[in-house]
N, C-alpha and C positions, 0 to 999 in steps of 0.2 A: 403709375400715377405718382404726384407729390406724397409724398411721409409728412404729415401735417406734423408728426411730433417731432422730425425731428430741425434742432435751432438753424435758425438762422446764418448763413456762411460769416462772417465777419469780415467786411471790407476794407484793404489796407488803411492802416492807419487810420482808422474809425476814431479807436478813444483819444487820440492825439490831437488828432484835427478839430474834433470835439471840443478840446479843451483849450484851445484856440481859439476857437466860435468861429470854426469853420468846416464846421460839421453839415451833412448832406441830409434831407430829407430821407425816409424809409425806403428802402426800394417799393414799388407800388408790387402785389401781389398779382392783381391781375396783369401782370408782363410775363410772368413764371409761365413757363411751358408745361402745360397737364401732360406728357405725355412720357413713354419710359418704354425701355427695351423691352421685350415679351422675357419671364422669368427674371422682372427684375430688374434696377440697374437704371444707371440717366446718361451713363459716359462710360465708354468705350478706349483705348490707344491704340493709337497703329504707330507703326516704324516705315515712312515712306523711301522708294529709293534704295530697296536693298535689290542689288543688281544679278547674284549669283548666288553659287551657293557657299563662296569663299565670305562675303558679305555676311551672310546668313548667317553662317560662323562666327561671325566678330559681334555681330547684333545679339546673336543670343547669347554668347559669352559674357557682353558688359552687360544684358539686363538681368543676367545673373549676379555681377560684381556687384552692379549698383542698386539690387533689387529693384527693376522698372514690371510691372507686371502687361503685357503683351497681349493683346487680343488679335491682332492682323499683321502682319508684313505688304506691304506691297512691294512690285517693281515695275518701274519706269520705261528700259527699252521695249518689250513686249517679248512676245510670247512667243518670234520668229528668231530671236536673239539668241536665244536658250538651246542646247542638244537636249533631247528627251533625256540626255545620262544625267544633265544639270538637274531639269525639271524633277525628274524623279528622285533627287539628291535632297532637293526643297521642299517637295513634299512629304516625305521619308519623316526631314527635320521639324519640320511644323507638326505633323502628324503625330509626333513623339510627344509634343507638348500641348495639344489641342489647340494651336494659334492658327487662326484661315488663313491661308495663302491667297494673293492677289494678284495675276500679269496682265499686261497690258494688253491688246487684239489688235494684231494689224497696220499694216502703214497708216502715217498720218497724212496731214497736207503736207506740213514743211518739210517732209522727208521722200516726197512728190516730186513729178515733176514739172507740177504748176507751176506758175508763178506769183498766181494773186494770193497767196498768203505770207510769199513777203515784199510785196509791198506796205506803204506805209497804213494802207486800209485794214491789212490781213486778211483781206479776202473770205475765202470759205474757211479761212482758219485752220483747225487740226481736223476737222472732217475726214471721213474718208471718201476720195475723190473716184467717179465712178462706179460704176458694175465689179471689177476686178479686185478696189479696195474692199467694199464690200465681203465677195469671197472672200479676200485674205484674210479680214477678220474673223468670218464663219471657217474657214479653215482653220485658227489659230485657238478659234473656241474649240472646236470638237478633240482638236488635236491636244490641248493641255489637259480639258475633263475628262481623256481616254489614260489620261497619265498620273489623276489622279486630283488636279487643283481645282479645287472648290467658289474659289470667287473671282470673276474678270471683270479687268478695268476698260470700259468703253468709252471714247469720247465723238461718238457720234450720235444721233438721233435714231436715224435709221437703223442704223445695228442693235442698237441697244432692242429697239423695237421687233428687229428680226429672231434676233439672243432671245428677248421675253418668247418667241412666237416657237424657238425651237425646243427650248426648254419645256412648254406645255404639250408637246407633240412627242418626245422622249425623245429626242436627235442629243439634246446633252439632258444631262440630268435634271431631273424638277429642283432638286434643292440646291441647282447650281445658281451663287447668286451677283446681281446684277451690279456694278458700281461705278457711277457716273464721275470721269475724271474732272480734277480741277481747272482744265484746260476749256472745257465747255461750261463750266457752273453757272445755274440759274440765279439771276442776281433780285429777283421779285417773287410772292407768293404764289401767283400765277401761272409763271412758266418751272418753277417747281412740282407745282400738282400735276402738268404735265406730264414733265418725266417719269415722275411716280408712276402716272398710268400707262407709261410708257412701257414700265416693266421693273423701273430701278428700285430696288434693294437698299441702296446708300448712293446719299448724292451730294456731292463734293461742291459747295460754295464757296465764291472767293473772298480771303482773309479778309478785306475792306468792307465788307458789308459792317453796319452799325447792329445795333443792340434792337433798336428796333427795329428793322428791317428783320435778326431772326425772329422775334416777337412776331411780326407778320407772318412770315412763314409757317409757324408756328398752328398759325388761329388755322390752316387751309390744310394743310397734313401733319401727317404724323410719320410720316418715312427717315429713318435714321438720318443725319445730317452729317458728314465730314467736313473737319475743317484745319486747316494749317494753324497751328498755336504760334508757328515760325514759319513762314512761306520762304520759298527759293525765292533768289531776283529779278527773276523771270516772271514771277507770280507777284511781285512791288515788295519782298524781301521786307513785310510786317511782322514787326514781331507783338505778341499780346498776352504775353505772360502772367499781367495783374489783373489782366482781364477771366482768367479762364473759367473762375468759380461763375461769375456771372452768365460768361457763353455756355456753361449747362445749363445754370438758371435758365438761359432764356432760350435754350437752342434743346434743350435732350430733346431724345436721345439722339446723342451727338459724341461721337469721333475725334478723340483729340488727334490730330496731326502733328509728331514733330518733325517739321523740316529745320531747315538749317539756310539762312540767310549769307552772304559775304561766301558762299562757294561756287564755284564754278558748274556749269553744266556739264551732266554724265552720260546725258542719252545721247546716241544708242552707246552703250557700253561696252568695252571691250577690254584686254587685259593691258594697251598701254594707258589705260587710265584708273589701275588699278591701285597703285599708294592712293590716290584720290579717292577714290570707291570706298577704299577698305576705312582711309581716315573719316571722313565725312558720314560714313554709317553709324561710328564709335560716336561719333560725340553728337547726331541723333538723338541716340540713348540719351547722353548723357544731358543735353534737354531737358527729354523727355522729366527726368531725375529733378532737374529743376523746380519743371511745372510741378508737379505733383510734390514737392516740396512746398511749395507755395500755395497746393490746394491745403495740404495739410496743415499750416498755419492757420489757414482763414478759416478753418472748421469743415470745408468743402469735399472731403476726398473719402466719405461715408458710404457715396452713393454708387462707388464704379458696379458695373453688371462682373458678375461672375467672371473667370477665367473661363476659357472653353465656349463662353457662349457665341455664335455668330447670325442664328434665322434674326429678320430683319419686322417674324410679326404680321399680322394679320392687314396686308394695304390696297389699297385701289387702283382697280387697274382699269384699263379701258374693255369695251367687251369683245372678247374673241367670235363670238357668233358667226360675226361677219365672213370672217375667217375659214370659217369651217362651210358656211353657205356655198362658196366659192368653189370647192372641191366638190 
């Protein structure tokens, strides 16, 4: 919940603007999001787009330079990209420092070989197409939480629903958890509480959503929220740096995302794209270093959760019964 006592974040150039007479009204209170990580905490970081375990390397090394403090890694090709020696390298690494690991599950559309996600419609979009995508996802899930990675990135409905159904059934682990990629994100309060009941853990909305749209979001769940501080170009390449004190404000418990704008795309990744890789991970971080430069001006950066922390908390789900009737 809110820390009533503690002050108010300070919005750039408040007293300036002020003295100007161009000062903003209060922010209204009732926009603040009541809600906050289990054991604490409004905001979270991740480091998206670490592709290997040589990435790995470089990410954790500047956020030791640049003191960034780490709660998730993701990566983006997935989970069929990786040899188990990799996987086992990056969970090894994460492991050592209590930060969740995150891979992706499975073919997408565009990596398909439909066609209607690219056209100009995008069709079924990054889905997974098929009976067969399906498997490959459940195959890529069982196959990475046998190797030890604790959090998967899904960007389908289905899956994510199958993932929830297999996870309560002990096929991967109960506390393996669910995270709904940027690629599908709910853009309404609506189709957000869905996914939650869906089974999601953390669910990735896109950068352009306004302030109140998370506010909306907000009044309907409470399931962690991920968001791009910096979106790739692929994702409209937003950047929201002044904004970020406010996007806990109105969004915890929420996930800061730092991508990186103006780089080129790395999925699937491979090692001739690796000075790209390795550069565009470093300066990631060094983002990341920014934001949280700029929470700490505003008075903002009181509230992170814990190092180490990752469960997602007590959320709603849809009811399994059904489910089990069936059998």
């Amino acid at each position: 919940m809110n820390d009533a006592s503690a002050p108010p974040a300070r919005r750039p150039a408040e007293q300036a603007l002020a003295a100007l007479g161009l000062g903003m009204p209060a922010p209204d209170p009732a926009d603040a999001s009541p809600h906050a990580f289990p054991g604490g905490g409004r905001w979270r970081t991740e480091i998206p787009s670490c592709e290997g375990p040589e990435a790995l390397a470089v990410v954790l090394g500047e956020a030791d330079r640049l003191d960034v403090p780490v709660h998730r890694i993701s990566q983006g090709s997935g989970v069929w990209m990786l040899t188990d020696a990799e996987i086992a390298e990056m969970v090894a690494a994460t492991d050592e420092r209590a930060i969740e690991l995150c891979l992706f599950t499975g073919p997408r559309g565009t990596w398909d070989i439909g066609g209607s996600a690219r056209t100009d419609s995008r069709g079924a979009g990054l889905r997974a197409r098929g009976h067969d995508a399906v498997a490959g996802c459940v195959e890529d899930a069982v196959r990475a939480t046998e190797l030890g990675v604790k959090c998967l990135l899904v960007a389908d409905e289905g899956v994510l629903w199958t993932l929830h159904r297999a996870r309560t059934r002990g096929i991967i682990p109960a506390e393996t958890t669910l995270k709904v990629s940027a690629l599908i994100g709910p853009v309404n309060p609506a189709s957000y509480a869905v996914y939650e009941r869906l089974g999601a853990d953390s669910i990735n909305v896109p950068s352009d959503l306004t302030l109140d749209h998370l506010t909306g979001i907000r009044r309907v769940s409470a399931a962690p929220m991920d968001m791009y501080i910096e979106a790739p170009d692929d994702l409209g390449g937003y950047v929201r740096m002044y904004e970020v004190a406010e996007l806990i404000r109105r969004g915890a418990p929420l996930y800061l995302k730092f991508g990186l704008s103006k780089a080129p795309g790395i999925y699937p990744y491979g090692t001739h794209l690796r000075t790209l890789a390795l550069d565009t991970a470093r300066e990631r971080v060094r983002r990341g270093r920014l934001a949280l430069d700029l929470l700490s001006r505003h008075g903002a950066d009181g509230a992170m959760a814990p190092l180490g922390s990752r469960l997602p908390g007590l959320l709603n789900r849809f009811d399994l019964n059904d489910e089990k009737n069936e059998d």
